[in-house]
SEDRENLO-879726 format. One record per residue (C-alpha): z, y, x; residue number from 1; residue in one letter. Coordinates in Angstrom, 1 decimal. Layout:
// residues N
(site (Z Y X) NUM A)
...
END
This chain:
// residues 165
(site (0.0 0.0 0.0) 1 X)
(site (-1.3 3.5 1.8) 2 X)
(site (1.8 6.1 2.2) 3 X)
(site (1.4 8.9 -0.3) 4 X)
(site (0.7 11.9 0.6) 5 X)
(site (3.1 15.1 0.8) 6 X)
(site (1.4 16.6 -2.3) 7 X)
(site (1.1 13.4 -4.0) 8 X)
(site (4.7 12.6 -3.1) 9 X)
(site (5.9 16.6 -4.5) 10 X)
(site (3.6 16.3 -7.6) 11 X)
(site (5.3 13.2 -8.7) 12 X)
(site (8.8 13.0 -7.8) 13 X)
(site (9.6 17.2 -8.1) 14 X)
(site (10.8 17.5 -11.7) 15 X)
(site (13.6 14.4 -10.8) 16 X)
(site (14.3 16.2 -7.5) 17 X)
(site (14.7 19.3 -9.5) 18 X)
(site (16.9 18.0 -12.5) 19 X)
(site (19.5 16.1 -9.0) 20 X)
(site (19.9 19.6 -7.5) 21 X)
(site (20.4 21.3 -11.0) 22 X)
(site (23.2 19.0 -11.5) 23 X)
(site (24.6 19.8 -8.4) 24 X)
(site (24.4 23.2 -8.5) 25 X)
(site (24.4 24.1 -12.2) 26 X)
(site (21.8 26.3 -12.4) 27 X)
(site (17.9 25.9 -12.6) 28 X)
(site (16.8 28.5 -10.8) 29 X)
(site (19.1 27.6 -7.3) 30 X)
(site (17.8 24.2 -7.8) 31 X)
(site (14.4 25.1 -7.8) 32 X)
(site (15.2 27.2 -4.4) 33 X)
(site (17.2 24.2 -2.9) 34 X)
(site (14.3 21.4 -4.0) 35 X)
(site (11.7 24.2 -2.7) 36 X)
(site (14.0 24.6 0.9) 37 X)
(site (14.1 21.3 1.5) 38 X)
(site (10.8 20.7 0.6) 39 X)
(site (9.5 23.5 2.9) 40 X)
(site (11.8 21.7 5.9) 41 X)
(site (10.2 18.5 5.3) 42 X)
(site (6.4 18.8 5.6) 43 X)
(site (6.2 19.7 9.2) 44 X)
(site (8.1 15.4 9.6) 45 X)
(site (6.6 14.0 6.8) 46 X)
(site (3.8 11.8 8.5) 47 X)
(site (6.5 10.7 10.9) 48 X)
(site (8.9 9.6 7.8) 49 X)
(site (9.4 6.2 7.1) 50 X)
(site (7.8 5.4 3.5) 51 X)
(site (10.3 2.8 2.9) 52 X)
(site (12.9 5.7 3.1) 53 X)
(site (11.5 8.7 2.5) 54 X)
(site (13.1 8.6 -1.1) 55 X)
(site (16.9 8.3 0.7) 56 X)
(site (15.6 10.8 3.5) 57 X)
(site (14.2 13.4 0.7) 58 X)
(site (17.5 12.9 -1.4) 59 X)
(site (20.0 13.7 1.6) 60 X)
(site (17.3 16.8 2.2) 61 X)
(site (17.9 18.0 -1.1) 62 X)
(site (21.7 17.8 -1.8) 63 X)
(site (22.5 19.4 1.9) 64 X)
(site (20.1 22.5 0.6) 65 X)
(site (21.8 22.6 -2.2) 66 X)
(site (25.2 22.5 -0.5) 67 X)
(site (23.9 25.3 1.7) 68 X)
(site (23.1 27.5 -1.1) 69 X)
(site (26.3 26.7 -3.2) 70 X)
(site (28.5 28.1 0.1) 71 X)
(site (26.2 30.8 0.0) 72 X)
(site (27.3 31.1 -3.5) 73 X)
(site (30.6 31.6 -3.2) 74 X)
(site (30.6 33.9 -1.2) 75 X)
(site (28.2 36.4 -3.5) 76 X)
(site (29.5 35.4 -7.0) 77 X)
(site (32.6 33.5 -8.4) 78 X)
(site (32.7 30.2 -9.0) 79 X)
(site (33.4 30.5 -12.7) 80 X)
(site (31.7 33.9 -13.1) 81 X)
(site (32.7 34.7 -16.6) 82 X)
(site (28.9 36.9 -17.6) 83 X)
(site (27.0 33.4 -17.2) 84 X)
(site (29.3 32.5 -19.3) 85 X)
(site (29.2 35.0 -21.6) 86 X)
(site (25.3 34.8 -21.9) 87 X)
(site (25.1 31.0 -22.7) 88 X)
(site (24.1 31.0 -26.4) 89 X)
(site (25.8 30.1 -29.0) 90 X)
(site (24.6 27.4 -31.1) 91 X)
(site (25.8 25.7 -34.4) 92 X)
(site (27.1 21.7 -34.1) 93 X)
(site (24.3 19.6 -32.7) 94 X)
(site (26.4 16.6 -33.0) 95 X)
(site (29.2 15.0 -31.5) 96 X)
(site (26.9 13.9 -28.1) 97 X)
(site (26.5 17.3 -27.8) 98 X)
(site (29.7 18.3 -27.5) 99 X)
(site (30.9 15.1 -24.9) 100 X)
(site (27.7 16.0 -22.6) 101 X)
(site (28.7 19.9 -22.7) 102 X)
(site (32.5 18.7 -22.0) 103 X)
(site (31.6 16.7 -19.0) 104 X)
(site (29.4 19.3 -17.9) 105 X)
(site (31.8 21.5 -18.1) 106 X)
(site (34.2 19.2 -16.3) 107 X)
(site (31.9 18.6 -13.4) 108 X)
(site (31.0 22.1 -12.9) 109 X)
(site (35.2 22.6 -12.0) 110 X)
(site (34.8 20.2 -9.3) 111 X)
(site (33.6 21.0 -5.6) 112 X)
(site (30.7 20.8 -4.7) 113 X)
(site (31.0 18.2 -2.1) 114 X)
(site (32.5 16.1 -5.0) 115 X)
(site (30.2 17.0 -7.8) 116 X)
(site (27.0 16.3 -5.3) 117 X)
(site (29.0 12.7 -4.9) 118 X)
(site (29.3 12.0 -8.2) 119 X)
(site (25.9 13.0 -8.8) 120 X)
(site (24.5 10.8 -6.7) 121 X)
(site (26.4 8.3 -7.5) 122 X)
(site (26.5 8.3 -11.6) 123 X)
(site (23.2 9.8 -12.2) 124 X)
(site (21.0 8.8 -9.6) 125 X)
(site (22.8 5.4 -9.5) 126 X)
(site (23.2 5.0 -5.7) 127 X)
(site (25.5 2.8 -4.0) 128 X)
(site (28.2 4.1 -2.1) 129 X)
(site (26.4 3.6 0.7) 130 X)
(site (23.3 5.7 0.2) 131 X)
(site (25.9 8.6 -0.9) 132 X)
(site (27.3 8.5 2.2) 133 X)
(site (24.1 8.5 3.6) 134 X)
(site (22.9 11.4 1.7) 135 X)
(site (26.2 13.2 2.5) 136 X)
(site (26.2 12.4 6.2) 137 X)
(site (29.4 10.9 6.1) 138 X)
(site (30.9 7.7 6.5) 139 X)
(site (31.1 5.2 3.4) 140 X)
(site (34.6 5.6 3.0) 141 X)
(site (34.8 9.2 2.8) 142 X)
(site (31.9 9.0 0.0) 143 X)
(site (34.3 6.4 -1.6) 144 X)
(site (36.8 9.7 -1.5) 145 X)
(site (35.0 12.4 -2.4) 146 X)
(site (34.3 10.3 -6.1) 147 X)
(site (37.6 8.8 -5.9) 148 X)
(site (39.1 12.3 -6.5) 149 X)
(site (36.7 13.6 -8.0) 150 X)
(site (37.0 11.2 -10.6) 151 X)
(site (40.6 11.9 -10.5) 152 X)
(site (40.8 15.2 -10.9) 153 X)
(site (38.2 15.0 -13.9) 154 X)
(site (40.6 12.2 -15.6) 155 X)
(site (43.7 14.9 -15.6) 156 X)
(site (41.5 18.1 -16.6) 157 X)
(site (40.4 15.9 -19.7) 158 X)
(site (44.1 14.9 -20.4) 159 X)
(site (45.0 18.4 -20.2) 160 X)
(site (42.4 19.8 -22.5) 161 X)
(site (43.3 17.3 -25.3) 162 X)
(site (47.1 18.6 -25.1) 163 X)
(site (44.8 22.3 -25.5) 164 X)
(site (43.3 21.4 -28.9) 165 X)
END
């Protein structure tokens, strides 16, 4: 089977790469930037990639840029900057799925971003704790941590919003 291409690779796998770093960094229009940085660093290696693991290699490419631009982030904007917010619309009850995806969202948007990049990886791209680590560049068991407490910490911020209600 012939490697694909960069282009052919971009055209087909760019609206999953997009939708990872969106989940990882909450907002569609960083993601793009992040899939588009890591993109832009990649095509100078590509014909020397592997194209057994140019999936892993592309993955690892895209949560570090997104890690990069959530420290830069931070430092410009609040984490929970209450205008975003405040602009999100408001919709009548869409059903009760709804509301349980827009509660975890909201649960994994409190969570660091090493962590929530972990559990991303991890829960919605379904890698092992393996290819986290690998993704992360960091050893197996400090994946295993980051979604270990992650988990954790999402467990008691759900207790304590049913004791809210």
């Amino acid at each position: 089977m012939p490697a694909l291409t960069f282009e052919d690779y971009v055209r087909a796998r760019s609206d999953g790469l997009v939708r990872l770093a969106c989940l990882i960094t909450r907002d569609w229009e960083e993601a793009r930037d992040a899939v588009q940085d890591a993109l832009v660093s990649l095509y100078p290696r590509w014909a020397s990639l592997d194209p057994e693991r140019a999936d892993a290699y592309v993955r690892r490419s895209v949560t570090n840029a997104c890690l990069v631009r959530l420290r830069r982030l931070r430092r410009v904007r609040p984490v929970a900057d209450p205008m975003l917010l405040a602009s999100a619309p408001v919709v009548a009850d869409l059903g009760a799925g709804f509301v349980l995806a827009d509660a975890a969202w909201q649960l994994c948007a409190s969570l660091p971003p090493v962590q929530r990049a972990a559990v991303v990886l991890r829960f919605y791209d379904d890698l092992s704790y393996a290819e986290v680590a690998r993704a992360l560049r960091c050893p197996e068991a400090t994946a295993r941590s980051h979604i270990h407490r992650a988990l954790k910490a999402l467990r008691e911020r759900e207790r304590a919003g049913d004791g809210d209600e």
